[in-house]
PDB file of N, CA, C and O in Angstrom:
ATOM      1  N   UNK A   1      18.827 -29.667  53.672  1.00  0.00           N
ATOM      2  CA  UNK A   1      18.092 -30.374  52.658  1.00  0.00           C
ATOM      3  C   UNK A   1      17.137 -29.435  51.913  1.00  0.00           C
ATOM      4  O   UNK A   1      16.862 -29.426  50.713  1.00  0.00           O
ATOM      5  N   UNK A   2      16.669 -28.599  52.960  1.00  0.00           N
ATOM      6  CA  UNK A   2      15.354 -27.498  52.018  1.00  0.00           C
ATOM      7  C   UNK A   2      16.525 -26.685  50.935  1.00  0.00           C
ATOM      8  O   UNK A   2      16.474 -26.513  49.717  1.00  0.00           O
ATOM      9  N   UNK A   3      17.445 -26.335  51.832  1.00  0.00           N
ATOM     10  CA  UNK A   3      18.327 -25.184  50.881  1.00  0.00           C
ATOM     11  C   UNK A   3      18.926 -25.975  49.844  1.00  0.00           C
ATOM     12  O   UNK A   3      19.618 -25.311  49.072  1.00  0.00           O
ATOM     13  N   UNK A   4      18.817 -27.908  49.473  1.00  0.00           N
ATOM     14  CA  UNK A   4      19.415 -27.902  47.994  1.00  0.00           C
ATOM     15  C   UNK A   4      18.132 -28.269  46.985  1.00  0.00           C
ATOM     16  O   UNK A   4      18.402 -28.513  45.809  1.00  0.00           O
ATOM     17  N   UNK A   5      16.613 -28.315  47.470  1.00  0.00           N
ATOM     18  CA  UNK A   5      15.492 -28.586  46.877  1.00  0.00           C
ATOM     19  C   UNK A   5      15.517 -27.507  46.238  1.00  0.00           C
ATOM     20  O   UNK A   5      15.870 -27.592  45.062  1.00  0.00           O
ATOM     21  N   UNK A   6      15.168 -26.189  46.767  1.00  0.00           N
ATOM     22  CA  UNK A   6      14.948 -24.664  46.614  1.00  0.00           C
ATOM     23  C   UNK A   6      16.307 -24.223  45.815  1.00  0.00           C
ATOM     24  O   UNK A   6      16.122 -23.366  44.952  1.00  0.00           O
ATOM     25  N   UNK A   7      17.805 -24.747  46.004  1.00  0.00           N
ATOM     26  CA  UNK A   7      18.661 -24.424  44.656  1.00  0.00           C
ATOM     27  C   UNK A   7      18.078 -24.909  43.661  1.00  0.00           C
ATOM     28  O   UNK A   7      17.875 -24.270  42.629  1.00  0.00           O
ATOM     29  N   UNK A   8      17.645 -26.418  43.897  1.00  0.00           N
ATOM     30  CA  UNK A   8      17.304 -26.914  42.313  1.00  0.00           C
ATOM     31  C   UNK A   8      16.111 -26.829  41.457  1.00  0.00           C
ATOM     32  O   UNK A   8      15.880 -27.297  40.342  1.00  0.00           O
ATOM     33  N   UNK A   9      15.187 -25.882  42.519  1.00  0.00           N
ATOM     34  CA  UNK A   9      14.084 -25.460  41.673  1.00  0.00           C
ATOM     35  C   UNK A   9      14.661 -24.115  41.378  1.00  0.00           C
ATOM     36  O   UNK A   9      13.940 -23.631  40.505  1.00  0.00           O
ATOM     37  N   UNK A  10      15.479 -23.398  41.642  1.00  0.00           N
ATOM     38  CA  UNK A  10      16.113 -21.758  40.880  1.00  0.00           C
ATOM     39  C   UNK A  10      16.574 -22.393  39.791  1.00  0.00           C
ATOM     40  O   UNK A  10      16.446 -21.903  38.669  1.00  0.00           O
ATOM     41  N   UNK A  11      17.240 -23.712  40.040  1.00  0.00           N
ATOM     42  CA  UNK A  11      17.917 -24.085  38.647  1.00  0.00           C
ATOM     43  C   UNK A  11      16.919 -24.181  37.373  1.00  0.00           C
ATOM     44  O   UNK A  11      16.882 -23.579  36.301  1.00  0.00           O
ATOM     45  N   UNK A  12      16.263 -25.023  37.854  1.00  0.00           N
ATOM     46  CA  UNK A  12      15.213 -25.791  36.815  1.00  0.00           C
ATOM     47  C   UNK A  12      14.238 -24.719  36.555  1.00  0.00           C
ATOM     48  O   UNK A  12      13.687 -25.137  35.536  1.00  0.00           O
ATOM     49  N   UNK A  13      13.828 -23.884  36.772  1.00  0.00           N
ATOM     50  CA  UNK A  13      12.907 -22.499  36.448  1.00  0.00           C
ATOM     51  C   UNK A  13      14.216 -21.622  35.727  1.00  0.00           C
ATOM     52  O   UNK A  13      13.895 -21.524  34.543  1.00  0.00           O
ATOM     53  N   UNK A  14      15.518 -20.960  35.927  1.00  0.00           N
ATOM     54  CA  UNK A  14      16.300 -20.673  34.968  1.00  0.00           C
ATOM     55  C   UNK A  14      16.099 -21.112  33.967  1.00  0.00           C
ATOM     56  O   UNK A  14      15.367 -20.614  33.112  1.00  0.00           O
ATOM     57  N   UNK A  15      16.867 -22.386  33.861  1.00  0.00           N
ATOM     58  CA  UNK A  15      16.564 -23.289  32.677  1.00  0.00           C
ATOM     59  C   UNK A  15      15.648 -22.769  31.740  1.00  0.00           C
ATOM     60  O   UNK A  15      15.997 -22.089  30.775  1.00  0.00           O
ATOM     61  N   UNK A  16      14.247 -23.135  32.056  1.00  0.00           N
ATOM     62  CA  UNK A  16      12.884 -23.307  31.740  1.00  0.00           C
ATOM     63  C   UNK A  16      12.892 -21.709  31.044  1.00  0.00           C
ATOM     64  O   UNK A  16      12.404 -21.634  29.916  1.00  0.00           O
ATOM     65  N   UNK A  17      13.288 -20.763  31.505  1.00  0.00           N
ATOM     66  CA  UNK A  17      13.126 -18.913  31.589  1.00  0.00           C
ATOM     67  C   UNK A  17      13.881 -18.795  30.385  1.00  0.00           C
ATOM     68  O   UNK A  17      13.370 -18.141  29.476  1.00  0.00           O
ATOM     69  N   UNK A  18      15.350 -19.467  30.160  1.00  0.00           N
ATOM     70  CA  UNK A  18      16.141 -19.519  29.178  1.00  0.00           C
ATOM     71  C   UNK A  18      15.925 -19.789  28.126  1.00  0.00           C
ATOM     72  O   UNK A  18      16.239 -19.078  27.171  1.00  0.00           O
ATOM     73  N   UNK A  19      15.292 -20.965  28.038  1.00  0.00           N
ATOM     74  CA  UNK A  19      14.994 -22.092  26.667  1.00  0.00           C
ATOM     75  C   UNK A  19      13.526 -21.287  26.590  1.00  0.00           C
ATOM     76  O   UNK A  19      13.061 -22.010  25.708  1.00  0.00           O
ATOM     77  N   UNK A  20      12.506 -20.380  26.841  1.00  0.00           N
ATOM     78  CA  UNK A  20      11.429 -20.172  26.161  1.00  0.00           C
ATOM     79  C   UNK A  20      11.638 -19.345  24.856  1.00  0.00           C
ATOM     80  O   UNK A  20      11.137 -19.574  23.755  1.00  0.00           O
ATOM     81  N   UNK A  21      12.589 -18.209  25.253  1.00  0.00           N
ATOM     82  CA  UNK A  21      12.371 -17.388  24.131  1.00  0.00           C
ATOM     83  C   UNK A  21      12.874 -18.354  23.121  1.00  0.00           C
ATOM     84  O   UNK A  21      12.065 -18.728  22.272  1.00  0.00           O
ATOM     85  N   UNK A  22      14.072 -18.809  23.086  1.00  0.00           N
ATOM     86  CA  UNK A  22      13.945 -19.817  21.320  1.00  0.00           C
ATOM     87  C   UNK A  22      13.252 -20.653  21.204  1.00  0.00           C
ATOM     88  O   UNK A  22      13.406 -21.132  20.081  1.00  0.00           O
ATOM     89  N   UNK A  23      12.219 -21.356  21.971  1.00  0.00           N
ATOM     90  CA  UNK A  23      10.860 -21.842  21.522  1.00  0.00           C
ATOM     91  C   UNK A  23       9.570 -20.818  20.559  1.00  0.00           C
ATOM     92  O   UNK A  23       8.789 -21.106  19.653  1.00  0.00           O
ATOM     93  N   UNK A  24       9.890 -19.474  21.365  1.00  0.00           N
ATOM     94  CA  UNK A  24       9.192 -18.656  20.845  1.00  0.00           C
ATOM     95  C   UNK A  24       9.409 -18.637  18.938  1.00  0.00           C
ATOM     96  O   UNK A  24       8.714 -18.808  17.936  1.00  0.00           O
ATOM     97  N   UNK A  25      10.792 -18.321  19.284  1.00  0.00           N
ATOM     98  CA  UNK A  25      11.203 -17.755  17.733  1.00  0.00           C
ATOM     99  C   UNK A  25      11.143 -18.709  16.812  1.00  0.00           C
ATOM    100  O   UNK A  25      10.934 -18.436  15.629  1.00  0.00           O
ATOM    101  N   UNK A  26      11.349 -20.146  17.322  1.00  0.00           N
ATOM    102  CA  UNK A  26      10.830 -21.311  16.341  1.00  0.00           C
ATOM    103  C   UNK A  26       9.527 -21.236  15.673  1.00  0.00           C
ATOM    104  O   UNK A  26       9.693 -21.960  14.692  1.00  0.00           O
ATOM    105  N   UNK A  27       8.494 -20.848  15.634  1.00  0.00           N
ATOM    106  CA  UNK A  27       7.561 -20.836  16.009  1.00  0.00           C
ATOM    107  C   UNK A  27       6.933 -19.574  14.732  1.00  0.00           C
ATOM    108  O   UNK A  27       5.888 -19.431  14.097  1.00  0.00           O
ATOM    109  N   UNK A  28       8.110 -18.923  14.829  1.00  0.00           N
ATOM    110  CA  UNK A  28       7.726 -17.359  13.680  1.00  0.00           C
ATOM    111  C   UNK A  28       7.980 -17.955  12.755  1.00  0.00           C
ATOM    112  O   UNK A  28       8.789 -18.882  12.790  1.00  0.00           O
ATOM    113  N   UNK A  29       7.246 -17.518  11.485  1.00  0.00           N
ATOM    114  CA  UNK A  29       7.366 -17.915   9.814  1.00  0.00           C
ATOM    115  C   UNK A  29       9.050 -17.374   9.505  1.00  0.00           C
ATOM    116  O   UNK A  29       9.750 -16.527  10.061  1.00  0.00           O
ATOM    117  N   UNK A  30       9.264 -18.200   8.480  1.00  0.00           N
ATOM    118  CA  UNK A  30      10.658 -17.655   8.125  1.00  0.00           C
ATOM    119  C   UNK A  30      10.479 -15.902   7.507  1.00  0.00           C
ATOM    120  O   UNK A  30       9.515 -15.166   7.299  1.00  0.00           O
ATOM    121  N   UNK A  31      11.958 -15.774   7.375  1.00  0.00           N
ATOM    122  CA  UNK A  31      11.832 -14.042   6.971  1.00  0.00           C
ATOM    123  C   UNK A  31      11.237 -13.727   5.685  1.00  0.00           C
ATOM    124  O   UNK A  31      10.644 -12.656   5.557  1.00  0.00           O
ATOM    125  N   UNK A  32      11.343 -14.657   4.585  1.00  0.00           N
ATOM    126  CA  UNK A  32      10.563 -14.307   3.617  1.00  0.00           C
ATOM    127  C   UNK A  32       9.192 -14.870   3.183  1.00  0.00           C
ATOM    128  O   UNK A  32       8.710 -15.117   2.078  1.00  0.00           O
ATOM    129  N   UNK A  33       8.622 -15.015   4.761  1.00  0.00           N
ATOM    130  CA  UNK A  33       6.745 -15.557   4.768  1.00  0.00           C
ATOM    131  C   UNK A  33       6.205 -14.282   4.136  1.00  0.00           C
ATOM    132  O   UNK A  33       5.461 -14.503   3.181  1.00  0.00           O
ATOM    133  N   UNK A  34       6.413 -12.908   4.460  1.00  0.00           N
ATOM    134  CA  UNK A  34       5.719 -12.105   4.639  1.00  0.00           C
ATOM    135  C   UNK A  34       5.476 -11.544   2.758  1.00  0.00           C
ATOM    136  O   UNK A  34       4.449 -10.980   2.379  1.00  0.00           O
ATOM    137  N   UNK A  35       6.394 -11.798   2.047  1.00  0.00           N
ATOM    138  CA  UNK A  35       7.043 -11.468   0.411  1.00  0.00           C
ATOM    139  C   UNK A  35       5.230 -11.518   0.092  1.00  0.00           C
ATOM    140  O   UNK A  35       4.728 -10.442  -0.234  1.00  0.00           O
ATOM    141  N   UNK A  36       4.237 -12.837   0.199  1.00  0.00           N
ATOM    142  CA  UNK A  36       3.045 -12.572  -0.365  1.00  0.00           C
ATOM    143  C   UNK A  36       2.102 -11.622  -0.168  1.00  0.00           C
ATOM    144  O   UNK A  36       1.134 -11.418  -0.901  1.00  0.00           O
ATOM    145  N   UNK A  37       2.420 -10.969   0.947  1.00  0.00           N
ATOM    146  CA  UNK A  37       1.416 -10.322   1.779  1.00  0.00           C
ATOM    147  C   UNK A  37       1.834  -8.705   0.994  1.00  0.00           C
ATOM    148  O   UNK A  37       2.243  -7.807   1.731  1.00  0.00           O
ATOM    149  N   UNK A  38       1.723  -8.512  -0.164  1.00  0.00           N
ATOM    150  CA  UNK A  38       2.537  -7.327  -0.278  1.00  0.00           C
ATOM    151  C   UNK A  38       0.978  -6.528  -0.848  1.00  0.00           C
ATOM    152  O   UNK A  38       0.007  -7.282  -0.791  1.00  0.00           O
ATOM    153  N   UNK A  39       0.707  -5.139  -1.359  1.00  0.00           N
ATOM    154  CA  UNK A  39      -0.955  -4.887  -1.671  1.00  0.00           C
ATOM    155  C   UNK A  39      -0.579  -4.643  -3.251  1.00  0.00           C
ATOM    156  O   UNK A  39       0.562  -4.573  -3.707  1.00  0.00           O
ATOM    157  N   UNK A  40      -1.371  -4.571  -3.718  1.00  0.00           N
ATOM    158  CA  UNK A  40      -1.576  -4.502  -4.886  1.00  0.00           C
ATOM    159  C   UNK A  40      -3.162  -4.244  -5.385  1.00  0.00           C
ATOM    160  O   UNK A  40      -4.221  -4.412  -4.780  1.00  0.00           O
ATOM    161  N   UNK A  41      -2.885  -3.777  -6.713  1.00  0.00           N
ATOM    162  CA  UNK A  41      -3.888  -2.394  -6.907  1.00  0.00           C
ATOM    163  C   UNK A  41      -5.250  -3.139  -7.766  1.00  0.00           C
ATOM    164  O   UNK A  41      -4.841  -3.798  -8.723  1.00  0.00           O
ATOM    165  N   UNK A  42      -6.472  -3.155  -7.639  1.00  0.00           N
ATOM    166  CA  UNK A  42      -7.506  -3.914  -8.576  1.00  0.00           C
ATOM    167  C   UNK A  42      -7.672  -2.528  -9.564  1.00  0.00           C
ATOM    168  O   UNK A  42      -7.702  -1.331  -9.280  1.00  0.00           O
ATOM    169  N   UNK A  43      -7.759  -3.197 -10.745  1.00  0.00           N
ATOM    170  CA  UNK A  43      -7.912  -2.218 -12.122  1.00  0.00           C
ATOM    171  C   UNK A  43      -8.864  -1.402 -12.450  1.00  0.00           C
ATOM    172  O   UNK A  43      -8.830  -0.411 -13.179  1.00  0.00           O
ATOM    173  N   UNK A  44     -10.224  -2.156 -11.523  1.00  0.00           N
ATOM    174  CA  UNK A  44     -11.216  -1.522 -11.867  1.00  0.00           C
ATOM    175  C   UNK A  44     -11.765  -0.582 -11.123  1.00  0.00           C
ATOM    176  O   UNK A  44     -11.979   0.531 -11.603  1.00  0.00           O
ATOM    177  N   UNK A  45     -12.173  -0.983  -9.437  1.00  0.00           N
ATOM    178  CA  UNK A  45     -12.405  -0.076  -8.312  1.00  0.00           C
ATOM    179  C   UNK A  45     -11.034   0.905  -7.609  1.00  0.00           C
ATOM    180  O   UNK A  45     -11.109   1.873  -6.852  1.00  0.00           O
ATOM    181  N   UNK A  46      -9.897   0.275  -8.149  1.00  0.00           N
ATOM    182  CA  UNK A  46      -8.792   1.271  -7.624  1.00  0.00           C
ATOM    183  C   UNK A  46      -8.637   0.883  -6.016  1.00  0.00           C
ATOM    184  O   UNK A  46      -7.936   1.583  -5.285  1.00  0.00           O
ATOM    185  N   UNK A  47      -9.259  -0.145  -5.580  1.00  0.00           N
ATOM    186  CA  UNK A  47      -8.644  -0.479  -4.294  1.00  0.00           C
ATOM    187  C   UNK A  47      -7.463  -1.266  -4.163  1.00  0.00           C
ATOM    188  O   UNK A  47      -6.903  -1.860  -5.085  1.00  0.00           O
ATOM    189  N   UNK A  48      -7.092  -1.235  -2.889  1.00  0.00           N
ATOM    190  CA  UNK A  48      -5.715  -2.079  -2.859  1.00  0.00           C
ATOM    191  C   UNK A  48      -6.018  -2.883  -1.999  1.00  0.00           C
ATOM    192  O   UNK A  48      -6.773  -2.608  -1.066  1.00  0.00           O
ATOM    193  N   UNK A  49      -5.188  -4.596  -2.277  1.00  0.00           N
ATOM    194  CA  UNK A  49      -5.536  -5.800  -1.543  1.00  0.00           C
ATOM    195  C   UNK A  49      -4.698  -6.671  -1.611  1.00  0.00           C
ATOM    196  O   UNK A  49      -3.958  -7.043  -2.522  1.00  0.00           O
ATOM    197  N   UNK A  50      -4.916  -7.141  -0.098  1.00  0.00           N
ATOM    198  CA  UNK A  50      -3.868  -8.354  -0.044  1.00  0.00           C
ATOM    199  C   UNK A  50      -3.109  -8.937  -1.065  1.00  0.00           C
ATOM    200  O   UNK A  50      -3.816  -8.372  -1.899  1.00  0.00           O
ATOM    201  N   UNK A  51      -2.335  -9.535  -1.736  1.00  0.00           N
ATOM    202  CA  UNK A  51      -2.036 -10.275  -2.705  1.00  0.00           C
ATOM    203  C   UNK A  51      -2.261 -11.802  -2.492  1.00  0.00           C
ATOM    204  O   UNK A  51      -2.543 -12.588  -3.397  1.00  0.00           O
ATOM    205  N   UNK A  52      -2.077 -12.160  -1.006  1.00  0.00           N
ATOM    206  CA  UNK A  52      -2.311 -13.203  -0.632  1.00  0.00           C
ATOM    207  C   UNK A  52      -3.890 -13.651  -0.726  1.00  0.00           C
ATOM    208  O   UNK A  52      -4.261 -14.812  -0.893  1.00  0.00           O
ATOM    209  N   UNK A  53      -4.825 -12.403  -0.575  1.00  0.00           N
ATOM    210  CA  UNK A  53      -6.471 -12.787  -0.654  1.00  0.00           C
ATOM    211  C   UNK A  53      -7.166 -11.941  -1.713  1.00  0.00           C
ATOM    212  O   UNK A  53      -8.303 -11.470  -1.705  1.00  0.00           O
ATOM    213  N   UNK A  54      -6.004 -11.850  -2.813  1.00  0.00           N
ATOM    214  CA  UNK A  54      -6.887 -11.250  -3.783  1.00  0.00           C
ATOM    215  C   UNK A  54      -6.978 -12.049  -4.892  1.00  0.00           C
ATOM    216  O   UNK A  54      -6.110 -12.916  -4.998  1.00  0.00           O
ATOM    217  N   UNK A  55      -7.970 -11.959  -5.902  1.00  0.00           N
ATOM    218  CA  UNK A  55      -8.706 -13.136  -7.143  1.00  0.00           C
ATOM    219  C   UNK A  55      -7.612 -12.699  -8.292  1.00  0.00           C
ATOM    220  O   UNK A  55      -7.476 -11.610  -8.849  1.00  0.00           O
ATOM    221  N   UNK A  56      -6.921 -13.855  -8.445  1.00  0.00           N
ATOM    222  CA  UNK A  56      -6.180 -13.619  -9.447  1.00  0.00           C
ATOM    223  C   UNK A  56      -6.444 -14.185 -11.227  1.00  0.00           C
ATOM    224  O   UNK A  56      -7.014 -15.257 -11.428  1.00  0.00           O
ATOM    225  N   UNK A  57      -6.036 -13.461 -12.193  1.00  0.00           N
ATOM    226  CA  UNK A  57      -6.451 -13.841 -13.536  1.00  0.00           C
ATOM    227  C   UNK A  57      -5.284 -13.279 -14.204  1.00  0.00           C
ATOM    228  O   UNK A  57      -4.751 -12.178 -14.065  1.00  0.00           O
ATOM    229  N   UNK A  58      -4.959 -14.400 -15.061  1.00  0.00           N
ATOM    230  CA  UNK A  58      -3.705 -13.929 -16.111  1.00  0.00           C
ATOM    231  C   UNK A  58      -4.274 -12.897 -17.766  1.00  0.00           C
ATOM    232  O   UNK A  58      -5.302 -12.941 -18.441  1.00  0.00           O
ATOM    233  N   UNK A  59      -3.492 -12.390 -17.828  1.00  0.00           N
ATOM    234  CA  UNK A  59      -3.622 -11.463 -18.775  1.00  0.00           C
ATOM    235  C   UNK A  59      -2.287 -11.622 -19.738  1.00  0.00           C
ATOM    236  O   UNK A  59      -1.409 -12.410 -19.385  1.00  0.00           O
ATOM    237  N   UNK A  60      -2.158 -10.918 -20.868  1.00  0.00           N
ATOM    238  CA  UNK A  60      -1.255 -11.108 -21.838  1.00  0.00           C
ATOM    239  C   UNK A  60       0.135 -10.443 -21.039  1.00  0.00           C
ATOM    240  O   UNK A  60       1.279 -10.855 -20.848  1.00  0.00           O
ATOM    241  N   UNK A  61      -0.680  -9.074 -20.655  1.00  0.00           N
ATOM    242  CA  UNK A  61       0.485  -8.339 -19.540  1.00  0.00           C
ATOM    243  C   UNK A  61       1.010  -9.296 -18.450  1.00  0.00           C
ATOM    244  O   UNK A  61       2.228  -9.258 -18.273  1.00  0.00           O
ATOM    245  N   UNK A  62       0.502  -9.898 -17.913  1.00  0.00           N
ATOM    246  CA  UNK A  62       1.004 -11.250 -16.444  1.00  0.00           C
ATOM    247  C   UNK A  62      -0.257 -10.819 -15.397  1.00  0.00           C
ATOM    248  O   UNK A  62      -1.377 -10.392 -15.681  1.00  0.00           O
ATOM    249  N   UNK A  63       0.215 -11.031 -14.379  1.00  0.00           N
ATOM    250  CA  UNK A  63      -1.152 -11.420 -13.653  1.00  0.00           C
ATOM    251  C   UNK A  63      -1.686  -9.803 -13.087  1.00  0.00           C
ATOM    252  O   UNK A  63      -1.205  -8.672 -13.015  1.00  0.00           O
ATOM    253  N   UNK A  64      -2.731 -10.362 -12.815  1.00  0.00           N
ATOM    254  CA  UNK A  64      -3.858  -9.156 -12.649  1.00  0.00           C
ATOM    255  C   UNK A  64      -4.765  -9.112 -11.393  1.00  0.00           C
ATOM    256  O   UNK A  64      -5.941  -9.112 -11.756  1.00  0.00           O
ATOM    257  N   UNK A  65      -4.656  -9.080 -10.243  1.00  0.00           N
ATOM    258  CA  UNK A  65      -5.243  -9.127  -9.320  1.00  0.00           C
ATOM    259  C   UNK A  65      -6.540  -8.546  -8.509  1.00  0.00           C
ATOM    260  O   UNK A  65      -6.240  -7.420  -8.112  1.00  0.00           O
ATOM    261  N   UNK A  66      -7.592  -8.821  -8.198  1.00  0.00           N
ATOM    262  CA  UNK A  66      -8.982  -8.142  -7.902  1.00  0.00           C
ATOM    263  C   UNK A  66      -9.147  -8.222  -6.720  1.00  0.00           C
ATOM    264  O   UNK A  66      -8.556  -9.029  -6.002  1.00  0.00           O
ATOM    265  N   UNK A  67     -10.432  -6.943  -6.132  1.00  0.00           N
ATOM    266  CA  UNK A  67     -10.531  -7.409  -4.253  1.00  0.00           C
ATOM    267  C   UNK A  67     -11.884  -8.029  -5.099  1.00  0.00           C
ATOM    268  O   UNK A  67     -12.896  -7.647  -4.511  1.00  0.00           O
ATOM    269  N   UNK A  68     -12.090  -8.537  -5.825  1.00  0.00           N
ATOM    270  CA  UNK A  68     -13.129  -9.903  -5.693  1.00  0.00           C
ATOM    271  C   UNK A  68     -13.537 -10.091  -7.073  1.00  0.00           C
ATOM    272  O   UNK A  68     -12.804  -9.689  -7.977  1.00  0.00           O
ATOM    273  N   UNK A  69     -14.677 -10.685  -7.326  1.00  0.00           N
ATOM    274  CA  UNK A  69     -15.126 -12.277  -8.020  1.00  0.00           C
ATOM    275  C   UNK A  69     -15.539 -10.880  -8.716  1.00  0.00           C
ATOM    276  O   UNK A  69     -14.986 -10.420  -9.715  1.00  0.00           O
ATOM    277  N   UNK A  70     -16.623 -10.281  -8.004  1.00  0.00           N
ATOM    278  CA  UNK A  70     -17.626  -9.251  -9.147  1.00  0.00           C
ATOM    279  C   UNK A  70     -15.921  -8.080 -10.029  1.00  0.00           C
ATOM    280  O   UNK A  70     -15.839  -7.690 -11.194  1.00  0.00           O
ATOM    281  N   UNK A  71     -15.173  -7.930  -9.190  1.00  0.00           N
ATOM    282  CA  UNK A  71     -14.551  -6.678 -10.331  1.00  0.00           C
ATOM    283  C   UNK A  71     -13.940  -7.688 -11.223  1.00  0.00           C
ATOM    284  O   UNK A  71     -14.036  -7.404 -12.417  1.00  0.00           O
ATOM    285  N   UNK A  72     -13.168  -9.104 -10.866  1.00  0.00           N
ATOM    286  CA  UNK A  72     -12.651  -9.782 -12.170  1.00  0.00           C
ATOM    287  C   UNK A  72     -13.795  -9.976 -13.549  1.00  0.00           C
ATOM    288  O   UNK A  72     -13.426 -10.202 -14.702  1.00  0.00           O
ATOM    289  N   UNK A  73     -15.068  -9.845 -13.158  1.00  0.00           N
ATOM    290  CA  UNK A  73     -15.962 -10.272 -14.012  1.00  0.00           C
ATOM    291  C   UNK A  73     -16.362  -8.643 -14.656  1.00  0.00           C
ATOM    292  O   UNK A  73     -16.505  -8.443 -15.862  1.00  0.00           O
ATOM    293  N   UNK A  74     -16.457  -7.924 -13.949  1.00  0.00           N
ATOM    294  CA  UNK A  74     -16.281  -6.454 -14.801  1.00  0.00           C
ATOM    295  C   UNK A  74     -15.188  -6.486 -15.748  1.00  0.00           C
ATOM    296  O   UNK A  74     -15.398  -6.385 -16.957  1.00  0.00           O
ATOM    297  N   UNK A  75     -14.376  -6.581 -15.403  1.00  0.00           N
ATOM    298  CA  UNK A  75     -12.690  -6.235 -16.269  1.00  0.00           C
ATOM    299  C   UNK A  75     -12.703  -7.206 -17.542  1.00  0.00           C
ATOM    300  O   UNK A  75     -12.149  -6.921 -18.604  1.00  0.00           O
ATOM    301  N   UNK A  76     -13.504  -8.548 -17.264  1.00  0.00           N
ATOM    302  CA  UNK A  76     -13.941  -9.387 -17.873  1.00  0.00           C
ATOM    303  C   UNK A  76     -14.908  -8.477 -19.198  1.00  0.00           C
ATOM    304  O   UNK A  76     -14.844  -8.527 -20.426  1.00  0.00           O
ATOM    305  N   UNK A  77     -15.549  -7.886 -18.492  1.00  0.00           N
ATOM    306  CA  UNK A  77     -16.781  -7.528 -19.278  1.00  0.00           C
ATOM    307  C   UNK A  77     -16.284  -6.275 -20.144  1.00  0.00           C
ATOM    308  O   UNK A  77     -16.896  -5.780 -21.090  1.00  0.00           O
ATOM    309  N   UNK A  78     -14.938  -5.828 -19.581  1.00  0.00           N
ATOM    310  CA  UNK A  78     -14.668  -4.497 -20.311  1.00  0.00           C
ATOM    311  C   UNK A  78     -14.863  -2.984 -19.448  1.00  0.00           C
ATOM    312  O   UNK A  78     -14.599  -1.829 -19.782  1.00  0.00           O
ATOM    313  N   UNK A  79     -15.392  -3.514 -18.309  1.00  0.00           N
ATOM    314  CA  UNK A  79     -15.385  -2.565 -17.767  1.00  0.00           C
ATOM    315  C   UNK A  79     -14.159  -2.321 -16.634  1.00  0.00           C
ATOM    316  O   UNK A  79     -14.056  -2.990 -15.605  1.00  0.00           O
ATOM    317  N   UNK A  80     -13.011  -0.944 -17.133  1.00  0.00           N
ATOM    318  CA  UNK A  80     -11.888  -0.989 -16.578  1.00  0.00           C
ATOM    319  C   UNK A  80     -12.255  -0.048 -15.280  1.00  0.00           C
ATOM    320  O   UNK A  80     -11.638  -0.337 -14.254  1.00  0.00           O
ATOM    321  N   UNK A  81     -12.941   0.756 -15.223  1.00  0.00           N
ATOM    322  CA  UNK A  81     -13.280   1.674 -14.155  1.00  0.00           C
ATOM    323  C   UNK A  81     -14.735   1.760 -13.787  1.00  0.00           C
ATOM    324  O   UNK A  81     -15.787   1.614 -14.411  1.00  0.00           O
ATOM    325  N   UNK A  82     -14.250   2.198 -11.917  1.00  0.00           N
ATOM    326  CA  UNK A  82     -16.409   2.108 -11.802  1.00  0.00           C
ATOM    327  C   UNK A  82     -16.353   3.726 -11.694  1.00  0.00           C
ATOM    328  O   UNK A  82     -17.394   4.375 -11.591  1.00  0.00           O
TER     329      UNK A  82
END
C-alpha cells in the first residue's frame, strides 16, 4: 500500500515538474512586446531614451522624442542644443 501512495506522489510531482515550465512561458509578453522599448535620441541634450518613457511631440518631420518636459520646452523655445 505505501509503495502505490509513494508511486502516485512521483506521479503527481512529475506532472506538476512538467506543466510548470509552460506556465512559465505563458506568462512572457509576446515577441513583439519589446518593438517599443527601442532608444532613441533627444535633439537637444543628445541623450538617448526609452521610447516607451520618453515625452513625445509631433513635428512637421513626424515625431520627436525627449528624456523630459524641460528639453521638449527648450526645442519649443528654439533651443536645439545645450
Amino acid at each position: 500500500m505505501r509503495v502505490l501512495l509513494l508511486l502516485a506522489l512521483v506521479v503527481v510531482i512529475a506532472l506538476v515538474l512538467v506543466r510548470l515550465p509552460g506556465a512559465w512561458r505563458s506568462r512572457l509578453p509576446p515577441a513583439g512586446a519589446y518593438a517599443r522599448d527601442e532608444l532613441v535620441k533627444d535633439p537637444v541634450c543628445q541623450t538617448y531614451v526609452v521610447m516607451s518613457r520618453a515625452v513625445r511631440s509631433e513635428a512637421a518631420d513626424g515625431p520627436l522624442f525627449f528624456c523630459s518636459r524641460e528639453c521638449a520646452a527648450r526645442f519649443e523655445r528654439g533651443e536645439k542644443r545645450v
